[in-house]
Each structure stands twice: as C-alpha cells, then as structure tokens.
N, C-alpha and C positions, 0 to 999 in steps of 0.2 A: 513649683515655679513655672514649670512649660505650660502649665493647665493655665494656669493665668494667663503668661502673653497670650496663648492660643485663643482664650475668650476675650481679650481685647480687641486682639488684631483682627484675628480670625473671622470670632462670633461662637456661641457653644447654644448647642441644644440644653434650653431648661425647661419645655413643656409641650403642650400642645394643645390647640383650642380648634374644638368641634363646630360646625357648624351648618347645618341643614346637609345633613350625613357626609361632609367632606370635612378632613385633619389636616388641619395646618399647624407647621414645626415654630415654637416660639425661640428664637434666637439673642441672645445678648452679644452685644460690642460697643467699643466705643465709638461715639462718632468720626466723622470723616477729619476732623481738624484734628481729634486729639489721636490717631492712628496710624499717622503719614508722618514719614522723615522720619532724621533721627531725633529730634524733641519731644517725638512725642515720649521719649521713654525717660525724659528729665519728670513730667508729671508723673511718671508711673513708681508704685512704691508697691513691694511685693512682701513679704516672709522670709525668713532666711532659715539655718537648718536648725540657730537658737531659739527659732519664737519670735525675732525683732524684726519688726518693719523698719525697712530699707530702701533708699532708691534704687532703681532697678539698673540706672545706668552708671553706678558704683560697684557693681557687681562684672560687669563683662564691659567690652569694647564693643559698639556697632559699627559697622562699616555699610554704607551703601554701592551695591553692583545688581547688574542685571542677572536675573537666575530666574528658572522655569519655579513656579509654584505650585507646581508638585512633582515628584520623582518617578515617574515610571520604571518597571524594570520588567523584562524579558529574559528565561533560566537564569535568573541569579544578577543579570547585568542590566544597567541604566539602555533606555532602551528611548526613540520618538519615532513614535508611529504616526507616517505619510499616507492617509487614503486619498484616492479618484477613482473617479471612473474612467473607460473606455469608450473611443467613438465607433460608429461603426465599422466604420474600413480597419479598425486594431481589434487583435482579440488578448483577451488577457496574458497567454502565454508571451506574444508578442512586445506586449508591454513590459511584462518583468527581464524580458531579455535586453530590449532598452535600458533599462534602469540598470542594470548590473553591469553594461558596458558603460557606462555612464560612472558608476561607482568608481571602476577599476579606472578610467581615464582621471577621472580630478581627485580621489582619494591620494593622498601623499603617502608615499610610499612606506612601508612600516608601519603603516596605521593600524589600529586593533577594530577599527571601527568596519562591520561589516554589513552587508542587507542581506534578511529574511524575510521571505515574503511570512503572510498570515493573511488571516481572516478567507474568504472566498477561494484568491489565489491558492492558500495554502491547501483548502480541501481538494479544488480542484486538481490539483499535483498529487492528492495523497488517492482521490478516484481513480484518476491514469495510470496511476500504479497497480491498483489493483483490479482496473480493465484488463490491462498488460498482461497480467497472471491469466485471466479468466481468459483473454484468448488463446495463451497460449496449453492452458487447460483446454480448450475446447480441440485444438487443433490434435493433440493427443489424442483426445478420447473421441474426434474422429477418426484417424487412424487406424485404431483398437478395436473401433466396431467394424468398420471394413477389413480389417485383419481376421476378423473372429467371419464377417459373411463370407470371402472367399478362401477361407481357410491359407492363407498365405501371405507372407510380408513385402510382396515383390509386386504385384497386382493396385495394393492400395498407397505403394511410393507412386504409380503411377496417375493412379487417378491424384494424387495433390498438386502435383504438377500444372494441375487448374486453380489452384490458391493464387497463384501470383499472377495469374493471367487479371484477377478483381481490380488490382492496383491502379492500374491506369484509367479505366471506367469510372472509377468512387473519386479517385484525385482530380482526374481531369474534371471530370461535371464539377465538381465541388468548388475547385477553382473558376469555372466559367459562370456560377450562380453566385459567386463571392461568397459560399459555405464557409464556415472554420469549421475546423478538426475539435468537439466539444463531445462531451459524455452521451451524446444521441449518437450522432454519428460514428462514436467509436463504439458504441452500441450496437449499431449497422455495421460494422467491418466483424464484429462477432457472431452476427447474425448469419453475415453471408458465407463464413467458414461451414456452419451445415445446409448451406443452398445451393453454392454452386458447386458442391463433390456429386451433386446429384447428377448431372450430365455426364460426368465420368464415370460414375455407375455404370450408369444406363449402358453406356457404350463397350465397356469391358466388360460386362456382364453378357452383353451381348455377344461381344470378340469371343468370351469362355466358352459359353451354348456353340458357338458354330463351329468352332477349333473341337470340341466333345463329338460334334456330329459327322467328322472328318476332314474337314477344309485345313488348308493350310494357313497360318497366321497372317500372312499378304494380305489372300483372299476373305477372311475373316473380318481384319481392317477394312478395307476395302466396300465391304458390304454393309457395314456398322452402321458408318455415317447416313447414306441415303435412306435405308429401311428403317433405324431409328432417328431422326430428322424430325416426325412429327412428334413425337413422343417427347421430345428435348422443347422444339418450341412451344410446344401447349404448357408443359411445368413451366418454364420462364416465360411466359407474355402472361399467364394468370397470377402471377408474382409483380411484374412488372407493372400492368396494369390497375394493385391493387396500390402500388407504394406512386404512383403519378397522381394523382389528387393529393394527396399532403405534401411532394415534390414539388408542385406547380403553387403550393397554398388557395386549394380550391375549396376548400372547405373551411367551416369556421374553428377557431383553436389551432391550426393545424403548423401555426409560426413554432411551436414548439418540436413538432414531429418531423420539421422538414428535414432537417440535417439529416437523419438518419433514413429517410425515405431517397432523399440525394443518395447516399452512399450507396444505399443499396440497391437504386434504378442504375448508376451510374457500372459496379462493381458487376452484377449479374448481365447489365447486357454487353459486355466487353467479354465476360468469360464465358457466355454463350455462345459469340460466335466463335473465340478463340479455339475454346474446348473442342470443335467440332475439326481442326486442324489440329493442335498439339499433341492432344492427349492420343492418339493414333499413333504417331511419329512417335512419341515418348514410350507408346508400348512394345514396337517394334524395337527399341534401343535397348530399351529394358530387357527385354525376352531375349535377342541376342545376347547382351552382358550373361542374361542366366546362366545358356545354354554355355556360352563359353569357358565361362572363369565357376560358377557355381557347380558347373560338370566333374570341372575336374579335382575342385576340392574335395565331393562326395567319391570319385574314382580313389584319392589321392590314402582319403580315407579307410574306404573299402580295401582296396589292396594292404594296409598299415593292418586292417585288423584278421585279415586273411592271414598275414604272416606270423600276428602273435598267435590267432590260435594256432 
C-alpha cells in the first residue's frame, strides 16, 4: 500500500530512456489535480491484505498540516541543517560563536533542541585540534633536542622563555592587516616554535663557550649580545625577508600563504628584538635559582648518602 500512494503522490522510478549518450530517469505519478488535498485519495483505490480493492480513504483518516517533506536526521535525531556563508570582516569561528549565543538567548528553556556545527565549520574545529597537538608536540621535541645539545634541562627552560615573546608580533600584525587566526597562520605559530629558539641558541651557546673559557656569568651575558648581534640579525632578516612578499600579497597566489607569512613576519620580528633583552636576564635568574636551591638539594643529598654508607 505505501508503494502505491508513494508512486501517486510521489512519482516512482519505472525506467530510463537513453539518448545521444545522456540517461534520463522515467517517472510515474498522478497529475497535479488528482495529487493535491485530501480528494485526491476518494479517487484512489488500492489492495488490501485479502486481495480486495478498496478506497484508500476507507482505510485511514487524512488530515492536512504543514510538515517538512523529508526527515533528516543527525546520530540518530531529527536534525535542519542552516548553511551561509561569511563576510569578510567575520571569520567562521566568529560566526558560530554568534549562533550559539543566539541559541542559548531565544531557545526556551528545557529545550532538547540544540546546535552542532558541521560541514567546513566542523573540519575546521576538528584541524585546530589537532594543530593544537602538533604544536604542542613540537614545542617538546624542541625542548628535548636542546636538552640533548647542551646536555642539561636548565639552559633550554631558558632559551623558551623566547616562545612567548612571538605573541604579540603574530597577534598584533594580524590584527592591524585584519588576518584571522585560520589553518595557515596557525601553521605559522608552529613554524615559529623552531625559528625563534634559534636566537636563544645562539646567545647561550655563546654565554657556555665564555663562562668554559673563565669569565664570569655577568660578564659572559654581557658580551653575548653585541658580539653575537650579527649573527642573530642575518638568520632573522633572511627569514623575514623571505615571508614579506606573500605578507604584502606581492606575488601571484599568494592570498592563500599570507596568514601564515603575517604570523610569521609579525611573531619573529617581535622576538628578535625581544630575545636580545630577556633571554639574558632570564639566564641570570635561572643560573642563580640553580646555584642556590639546586645546590643544596645535590649537597642535601650527598651528605644523606655519605651517612648511609
């Protein structure tokens, strides 16, 4: 009986007809007059479960109301799916954060009905996620390898101390060229967790050699900055230099690569200059801490195992 109404009302596939190599679906229904309201189902006479034709509106009650003509459903639940798009001055996270405050304002209270983003939104939320991982994978396994070049864990706390200096360089340009924060750009903030440790290298690497060759830490600091100075800006302006044409959109294609050329013009020259100030000051604190508290736990130790043996 469903196969029925559904090829009246509906229309059902009963064929197909070829024609100068394009397939077109042949359909049956009834016309527009005999289809509409509820009359149309006094003409209609169907089968029943004995083999008798029947009218079909002797069998059930029709009622007319308005209802969606077909049922979607999202894990298991009735679901209507709202696409747009974004203007420029919004970026998609921006917009779903609208919508959701919007939800919770005119949703009545106790409602089951709730919003899930999908389609773009949704991949885009499920990448950030696992950006999120990968930088904070990277920011490890830089640590790890500078843990492993200067044989110690107290040297390469210091040089990270130039991570966060990136912050304000990548956000601020980003915000002044009207960047969003998108899978380039946060591509670029991953990027620059192994570019700018590079200047804090440099610099403690250098503090080591001169403290090895008898200077005192002060005077080690001290001498860091100006003697290595070139060496700092030649690595960041040859970086910098390379990401200001897709920055500036000087090139052609380049509307794709700018965010991430922003972040990363923006994030390296902020912690270029910074690095050439903190990361000093930070090793001095650090190095004191050692000497102080790290002293006395290996004394504290020492004498603990003097007495057992």
């Amino acid at each position: 009986m469903s196969n029925e109404l559904y090829a009246v009302f509906g229309g059902q596939k009963v064929g197909v007809y070829k024609e100068n190599g394009y397939r077109y679906d042949i359909r049956i229904k009834a016309d527009d007059v005999s289809r509409t309201g509820k009359k149309a189902l006094d003409s209609l006479y169907i089968r029943n479960g004995d083999d008798e034709i029947v009218q079909a509106s002797s069998i059930f009650d029709a009622e007319e109301s308005l209802a969606p003509n077909v049922i979607t459903r999202y894990n298991r639940q009735r679901s209507i799916s709202i696409s747009g798009n974004v203007t420029t001055d919004f970026s998609s996270g921006e917009a779903m954060t609208l919508l959701q405050q919007l939800v919770i304002k005119h949703l009545p209270a106790g409602s089951d009905i709730k919003l899930v983003s999908s389609g773009m939104n949704k991949k885009q939320v499920e990448a950030f996620e696992q950006l999120a991982l990968s930088l904070v994978a990277a920011i490890f396994l830089v640590y790890v390898i500078m843990a492993i070049q200067f044989e110690s864990f107290i040297h390469p706390f210091t040089i990270m101390f130039s991570l966060p200096l990136l912050t304000p360089g990548t956000f601020g340009l980003m915000y002044l060229l009207n960047v969003k924060l998108d899978m380039m750009s946060y591509m670029g903030l991953i990027l620059l967790v192994g570019i700018v440790v590079n200047n804090g290298i440099i610099l403690v690497a250098f503090i080591n050699d001169e403290r090895q060759r008898g200077l005192d830490k002060v005077t080690a600091v001290i001498n860091a900055g100006p003697l290595r100075l070139r060496a700092i800006l030649i690595t960041a302006l040859s970086t910098l230099l390379g990401a200001l044409p897709a920055a500036l959109m000087l090139t052609t294609g380049s509307e794709s690569r700018q965010p991430m050329s922003v972040a990363i013009f923006g994030g390296l020259f902020t912690s270029t200059l910074l690095t050439l100030l903190v990361v000093p000051v930070v090793y001095l604190i650090v190095d004191d801490f050692k000497d102080k508290y790290i002293g006395r736990v290996q004394n504290f130790f020492g004498k603990l195992m003097a007495k057992i043996e």
